[in-house]
C-alpha positions in Angstrom: 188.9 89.4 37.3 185.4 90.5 36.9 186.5 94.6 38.0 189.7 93.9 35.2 187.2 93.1 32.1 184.9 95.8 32.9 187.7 98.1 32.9 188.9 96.6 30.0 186.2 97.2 27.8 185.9 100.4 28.5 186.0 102.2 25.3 186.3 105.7 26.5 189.7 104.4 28.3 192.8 107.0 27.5 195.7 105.5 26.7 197.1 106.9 29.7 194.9 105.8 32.4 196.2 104.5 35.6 194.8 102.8 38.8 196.6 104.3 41.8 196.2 101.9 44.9 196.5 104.3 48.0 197.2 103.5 51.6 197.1 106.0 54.5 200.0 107.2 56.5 199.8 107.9 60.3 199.4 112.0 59.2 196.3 110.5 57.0 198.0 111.5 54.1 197.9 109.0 50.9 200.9 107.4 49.9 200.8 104.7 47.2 201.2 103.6 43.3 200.3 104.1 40.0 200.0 101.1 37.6 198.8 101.3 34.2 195.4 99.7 33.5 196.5 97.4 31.2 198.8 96.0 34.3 195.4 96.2 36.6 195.4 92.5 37.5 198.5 93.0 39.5 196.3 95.4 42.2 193.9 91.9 42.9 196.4 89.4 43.0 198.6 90.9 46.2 201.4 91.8 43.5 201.6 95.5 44.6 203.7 95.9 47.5 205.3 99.0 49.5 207.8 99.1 52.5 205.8 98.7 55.6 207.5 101.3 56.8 205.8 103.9 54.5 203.2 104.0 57.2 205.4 105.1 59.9 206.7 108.1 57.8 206.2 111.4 59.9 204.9 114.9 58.4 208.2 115.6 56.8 208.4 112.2 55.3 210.9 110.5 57.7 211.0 106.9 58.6 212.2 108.2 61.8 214.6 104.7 62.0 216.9 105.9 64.5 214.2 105.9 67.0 211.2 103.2 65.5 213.8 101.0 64.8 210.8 99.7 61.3 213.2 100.9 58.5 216.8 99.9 57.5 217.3 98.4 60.7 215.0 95.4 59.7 215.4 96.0 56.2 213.1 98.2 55.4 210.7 95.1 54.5 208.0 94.8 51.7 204.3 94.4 53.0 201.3 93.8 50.5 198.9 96.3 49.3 195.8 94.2 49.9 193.3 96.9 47.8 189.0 96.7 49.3 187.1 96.2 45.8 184.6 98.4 47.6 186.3 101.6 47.2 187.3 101.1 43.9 186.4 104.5 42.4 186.7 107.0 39.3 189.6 109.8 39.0 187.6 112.6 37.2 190.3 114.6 37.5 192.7 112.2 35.6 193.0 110.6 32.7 189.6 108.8 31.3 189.5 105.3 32.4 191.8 106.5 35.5 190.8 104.4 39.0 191.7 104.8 42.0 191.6 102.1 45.3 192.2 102.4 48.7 193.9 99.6 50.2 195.5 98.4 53.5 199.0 97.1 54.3 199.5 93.1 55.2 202.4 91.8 56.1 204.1 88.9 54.0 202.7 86.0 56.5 199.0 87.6 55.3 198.3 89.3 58.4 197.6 93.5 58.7 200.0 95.5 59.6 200.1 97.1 62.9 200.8 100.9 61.8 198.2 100.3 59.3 194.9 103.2 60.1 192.5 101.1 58.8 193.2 97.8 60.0 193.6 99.5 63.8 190.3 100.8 63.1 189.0 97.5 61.6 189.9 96.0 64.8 187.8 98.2 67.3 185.0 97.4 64.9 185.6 93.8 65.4 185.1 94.5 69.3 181.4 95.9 68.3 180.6 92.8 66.1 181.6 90.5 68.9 178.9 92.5 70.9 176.6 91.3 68.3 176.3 95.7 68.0 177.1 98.1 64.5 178.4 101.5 65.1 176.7 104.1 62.5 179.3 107.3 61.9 178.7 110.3 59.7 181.7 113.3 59.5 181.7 116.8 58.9 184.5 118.0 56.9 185.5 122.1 57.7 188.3 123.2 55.4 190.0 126.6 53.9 189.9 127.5 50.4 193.0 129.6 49.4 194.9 131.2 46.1 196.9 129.6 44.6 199.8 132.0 45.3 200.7 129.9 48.8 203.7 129.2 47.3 205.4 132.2 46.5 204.1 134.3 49.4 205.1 132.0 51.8 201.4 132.6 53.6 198.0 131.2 52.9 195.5 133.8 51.4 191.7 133.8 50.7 190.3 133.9 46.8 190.3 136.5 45.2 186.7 136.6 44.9 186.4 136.8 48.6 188.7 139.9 49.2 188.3 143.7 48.6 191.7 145.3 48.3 193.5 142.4 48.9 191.8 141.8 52.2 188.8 139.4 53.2 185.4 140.8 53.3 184.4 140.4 56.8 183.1 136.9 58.1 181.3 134.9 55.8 179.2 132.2 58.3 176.3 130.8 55.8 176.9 133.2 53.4 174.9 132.4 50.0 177.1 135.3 48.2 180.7 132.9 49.5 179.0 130.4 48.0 178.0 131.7 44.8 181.3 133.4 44.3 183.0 130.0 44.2 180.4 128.5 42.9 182.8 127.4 40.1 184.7 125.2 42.4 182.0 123.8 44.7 180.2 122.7 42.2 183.8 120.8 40.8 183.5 119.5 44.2 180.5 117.7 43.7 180.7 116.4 40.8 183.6 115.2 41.5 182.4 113.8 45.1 179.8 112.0 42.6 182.1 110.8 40.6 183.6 108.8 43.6 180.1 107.9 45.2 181.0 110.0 48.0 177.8 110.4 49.9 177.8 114.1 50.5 175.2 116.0 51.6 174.8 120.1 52.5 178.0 122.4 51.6 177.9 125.4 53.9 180.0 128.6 54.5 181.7 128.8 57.4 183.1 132.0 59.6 186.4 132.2 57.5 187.3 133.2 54.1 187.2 130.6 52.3 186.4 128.2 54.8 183.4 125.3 54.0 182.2 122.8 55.3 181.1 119.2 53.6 178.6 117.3 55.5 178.9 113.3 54.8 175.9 111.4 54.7 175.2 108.4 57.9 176.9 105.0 57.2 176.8 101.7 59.2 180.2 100.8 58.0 182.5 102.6 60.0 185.4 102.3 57.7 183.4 102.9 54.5 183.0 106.4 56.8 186.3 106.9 57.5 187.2 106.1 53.4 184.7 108.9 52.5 186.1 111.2 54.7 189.8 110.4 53.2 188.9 111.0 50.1 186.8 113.9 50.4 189.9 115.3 51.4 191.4 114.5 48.6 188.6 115.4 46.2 188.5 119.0 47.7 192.7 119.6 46.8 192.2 118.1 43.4 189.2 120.4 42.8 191.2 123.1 44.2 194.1 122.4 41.5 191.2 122.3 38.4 190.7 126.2 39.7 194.0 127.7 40.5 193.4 127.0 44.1 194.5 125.4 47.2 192.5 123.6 50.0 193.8 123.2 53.6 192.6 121.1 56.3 195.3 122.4 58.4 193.7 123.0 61.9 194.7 126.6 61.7 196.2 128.8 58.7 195.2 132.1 59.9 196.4 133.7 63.6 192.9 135.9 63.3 190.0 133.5 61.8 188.7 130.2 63.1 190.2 126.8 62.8 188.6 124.0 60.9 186.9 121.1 62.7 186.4 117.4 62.0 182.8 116.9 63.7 181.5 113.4 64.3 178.1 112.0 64.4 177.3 108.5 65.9 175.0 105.9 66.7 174.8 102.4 67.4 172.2 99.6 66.0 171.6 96.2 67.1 171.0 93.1 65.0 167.3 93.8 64.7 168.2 97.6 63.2 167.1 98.9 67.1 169.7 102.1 67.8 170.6 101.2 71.0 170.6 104.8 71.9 167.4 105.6 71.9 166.0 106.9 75.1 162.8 106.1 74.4 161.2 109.2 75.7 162.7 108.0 79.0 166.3 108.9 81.0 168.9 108.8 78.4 171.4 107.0 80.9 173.0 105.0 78.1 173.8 108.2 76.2 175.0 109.7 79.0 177.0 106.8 80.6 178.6 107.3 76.2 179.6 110.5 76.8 181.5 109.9 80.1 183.2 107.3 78.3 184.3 109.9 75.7 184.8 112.8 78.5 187.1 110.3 80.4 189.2 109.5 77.3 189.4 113.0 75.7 192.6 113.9 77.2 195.1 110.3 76.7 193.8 110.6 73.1 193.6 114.3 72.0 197.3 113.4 70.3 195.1 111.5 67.8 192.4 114.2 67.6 195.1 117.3 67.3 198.1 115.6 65.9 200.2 118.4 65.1 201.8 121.7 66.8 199.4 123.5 64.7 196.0 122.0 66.1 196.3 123.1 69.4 196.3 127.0 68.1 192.5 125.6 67.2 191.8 126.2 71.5 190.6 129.1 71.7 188.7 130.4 74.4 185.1 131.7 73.5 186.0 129.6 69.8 183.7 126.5 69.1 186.4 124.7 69.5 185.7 123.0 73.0 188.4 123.6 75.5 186.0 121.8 78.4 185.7 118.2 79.4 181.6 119.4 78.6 178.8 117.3 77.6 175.1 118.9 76.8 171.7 118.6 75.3 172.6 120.6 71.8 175.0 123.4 73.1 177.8 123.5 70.6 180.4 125.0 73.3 180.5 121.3 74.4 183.2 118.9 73.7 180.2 116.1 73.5 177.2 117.7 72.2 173.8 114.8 72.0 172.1 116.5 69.2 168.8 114.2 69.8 167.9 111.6 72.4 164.8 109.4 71.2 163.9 107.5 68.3 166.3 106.4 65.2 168.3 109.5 64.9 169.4 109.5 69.0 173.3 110.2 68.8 176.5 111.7 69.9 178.4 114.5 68.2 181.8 114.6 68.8 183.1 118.4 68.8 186.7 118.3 69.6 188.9 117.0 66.1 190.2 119.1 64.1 190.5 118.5 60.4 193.3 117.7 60.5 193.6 114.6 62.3 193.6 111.3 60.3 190.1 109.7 60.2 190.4 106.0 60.7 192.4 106.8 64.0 190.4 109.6 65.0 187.2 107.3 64.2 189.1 104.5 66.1 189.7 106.8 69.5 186.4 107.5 69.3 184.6 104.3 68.9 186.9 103.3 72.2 185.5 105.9 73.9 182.3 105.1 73.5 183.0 101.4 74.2 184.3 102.0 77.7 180.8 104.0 78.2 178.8 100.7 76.3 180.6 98.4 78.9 180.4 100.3 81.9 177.8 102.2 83.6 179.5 105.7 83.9 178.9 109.4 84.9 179.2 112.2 82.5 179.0 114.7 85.6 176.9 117.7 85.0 175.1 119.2 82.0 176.4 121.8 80.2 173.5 124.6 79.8 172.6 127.7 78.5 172.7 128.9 81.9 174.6 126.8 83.8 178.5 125.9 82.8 180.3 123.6 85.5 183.3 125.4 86.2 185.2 122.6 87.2 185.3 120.4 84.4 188.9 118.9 83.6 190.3 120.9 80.5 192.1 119.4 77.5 195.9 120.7 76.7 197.3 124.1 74.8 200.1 121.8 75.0 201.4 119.6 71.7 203.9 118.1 74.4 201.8 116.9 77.0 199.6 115.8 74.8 202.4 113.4 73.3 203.1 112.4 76.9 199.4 111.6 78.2 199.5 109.3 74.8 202.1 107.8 75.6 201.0 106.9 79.0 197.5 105.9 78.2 196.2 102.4 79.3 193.3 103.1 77.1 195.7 103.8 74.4 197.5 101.2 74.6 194.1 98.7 74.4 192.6 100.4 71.4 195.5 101.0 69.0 197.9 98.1 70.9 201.2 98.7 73.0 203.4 98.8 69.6 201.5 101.3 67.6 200.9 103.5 71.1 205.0 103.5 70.9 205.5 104.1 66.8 203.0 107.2 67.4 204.1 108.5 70.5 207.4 108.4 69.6 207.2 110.0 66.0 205.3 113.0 67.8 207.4 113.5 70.6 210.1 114.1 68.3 208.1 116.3 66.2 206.9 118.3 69.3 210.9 118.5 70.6 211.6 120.1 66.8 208.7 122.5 67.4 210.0 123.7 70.8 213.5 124.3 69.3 212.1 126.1 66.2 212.8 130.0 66.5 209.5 131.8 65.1 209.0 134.8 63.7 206.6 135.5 66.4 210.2 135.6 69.1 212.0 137.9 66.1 208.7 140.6 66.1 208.5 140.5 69.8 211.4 139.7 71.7 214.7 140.9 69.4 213.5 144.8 69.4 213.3 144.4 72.8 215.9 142.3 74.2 
């Protein structure tokens, strides 16, 4: 009642002004509703309510019913919008007044949903609180810039600022001129990241046109993390839209420039504040016994890390995009980098997500990962160096297929996100990955139907 009288009062409220509750979808993507402000107390008293099924929808928007069996065959029943007062935030970009909320799906009896992303990833959290541990995450957003032509060309292309002739000028890694020649829209960006109480922290340019990358500050609420990263998303498109513009986190819009990464950062404190990683000066043997955890679970959950056809054109050989089952002392070309070993900021980086993936399950898959190193006392196998590479290290799939079918397989999969939601995901990707394999490209017209 208290958020609805603030709101209230607001005199600089337009008549139009809305609060959109938002959930995520298994693709990350927001689905949700818009209720006028003067109608706000129905978003705190359970009264907004969606299918359940809403979060089984696959990229195209299908409930998929014929083989999840969550739609029409049951019903299609309501679940309850239960909205977190903590991510109650401004829409700059809407009407004045305009809020927006991120909430997850309960089911009628009170209890989450199982194909809800944030209660799966509440739940591996609860398995760190039981430990008596908190996990501390930070993300690192990479994502394209295009114009606003997508549409009617049918093809992604950079700004116009960043071309000459109608062609990108050459590769633009930390390049203070990309930066100032959208300046216009970064700085849209930020203020509308402020505007939110996004925590975000250095903008860079990255190797492709158009392509930046937004660093989110540390936070020892995992999901407060994965939120941020949600919405930055969001906040980049809708900045995009103020400027004629479009922003991608598609893993990979352009055969010939790199694809966009969704790098993760992370630590773990005890109840006295102590990061549990800290080596101390010493053998880091809990970080390393960490990053075998993650090494060994790479390959049953790189469906959650690439989710789509697209994100496996991201592995490329000699790309930073790790292909390797690799772990090092900061060397990028490793799927698990450890960026710093003693003291507070001792970590892990994460190298392998693309931006594509959805955060609270990518943050989830990760988090279990780590867990089976926390638990167990495990072997990463040999440093990555400068100068030394271990040439047998196990490799991840070029495959979206097999990737759907080690998923589906996966013990560890089936412990971290539960036996039903390893089944809802597997299956809405398999068939996805089946409709990719029939899908005649224009790659088969240009090569094979000259020639055969």
């Amino acid at each position: 009642m208290g958020i609805y009288k603030s709101m209230a009062a607001d005199n600089a409220t337009d008549g139009n002004a809305r609060i959109e509750v938002l959930i995520s979808d298994m693709n990350g993507r927001l689905r949700g509703k818009q209720i006028p402000i003067s109608a706000e107390k129905k978003v705190w008293s359970g009264a907004v309510r969606l299918p359940t099924s809403t979060q089984s929808l696959d990229i195209w928007g299908d409930d998929n019913d014929d083989i999840t069996g969550l739609s029409l065959t049951i019903g299609d029943p309501d679940g309850i919008c239960v909205a977190n007062e903590r991510t109650l935030a401004d829409m700059p970009w809407a009407p004045a007044g305009s809020k927006q909320v991120l909430a997850t799906m309960h089911e009628l009896d009170g209890s989450p949903s199982f194909q809800d992303p944030r209660a799966i990833l509440a739940s591996v959290v609860d398995r760190y609180r039981a430990l008596g541990l908190t996990p501390v995450v930070a993300t690192e957003l990479e994502f394209y810039l295009l114009a606003g032509d997508w549409r009617e060309r049918g093809i992604p292309s950079p700004p116009a600022a960043l071309t000459y002739q109608g062609e990108p000028n050459g590769f633009q890694l930390y390049d203070m001129d990309a930066v100032d020649l959208l300046g216009d829209y970064l700085e849209t960006l930020r203020s509308y990241a402020r505007a939110q109480g996004l925590p975000a922290d250095a903008t860079t340019a990255e190797f492709g046109p158009g392509q930046f990358e937004v660093n989110l500050l540390h936070r020892p609420d995992v999901l407060a993390a994965a939120d941020d990263c949600i919405m930055l998303k969001r906040v980049a498109e809708q900045a995009a839209r103020k400027h004629g513009l479009k922003s991608t986190c598609m893993a990979k819009p352009y055969t010939d420039h790199a694809g966009s990464g969704l790098h993760v950062h992370a630590s773990i404190i005890d109840a006295q504040g102590r990061n549990v990683l800290d080596a101390a000066g010493g053998e880091p043997r809990r970080l390393k016994s960490i990053c075998a955890g993650l090494l060994q679970t790479l390959q049953d959950a790189q469906l959650i890390f690439a989710p789509y056809a697209n994100s496996y054109r991201r592995f490329q050989p000699g790309s930073f995009a790790p292909i390797d089952l690799t772990w090092g002392f900061g060397h990028r070309g490793t799927a698990v980098r450890i960026p710093e070993k003693d003291g507070p900021a001792a970590r892990i980086e994460h190298r392998v997500a693309g931006a594509d993936a959805n955060p609270y399950l990518m943050l989830a898959a990760i988090l279990g990962g780590m867990l089976l190193g926390l638990e167990n006392d495990l072997d990463p196998g040999a440093e990555t160096t400068p100068a030394c590479v271990p040439a047998d290290a196990p490799r991840l799939t070029h495959d979206f297929l097999t990737a759907v079918e080690r998923f589906r397989a996966s013990a560890f999969i089936a412990d971290i996100f539960g036996e039903r939601y390893q089944k809802l995901y597997g299956d809405t990707k398999h068939k996805e990955a089946i409709r990719h394999l029939r899908s005649v490209s224009d790659f088969d017209y240009r090569t094979y139907l000259p020639r055969l």
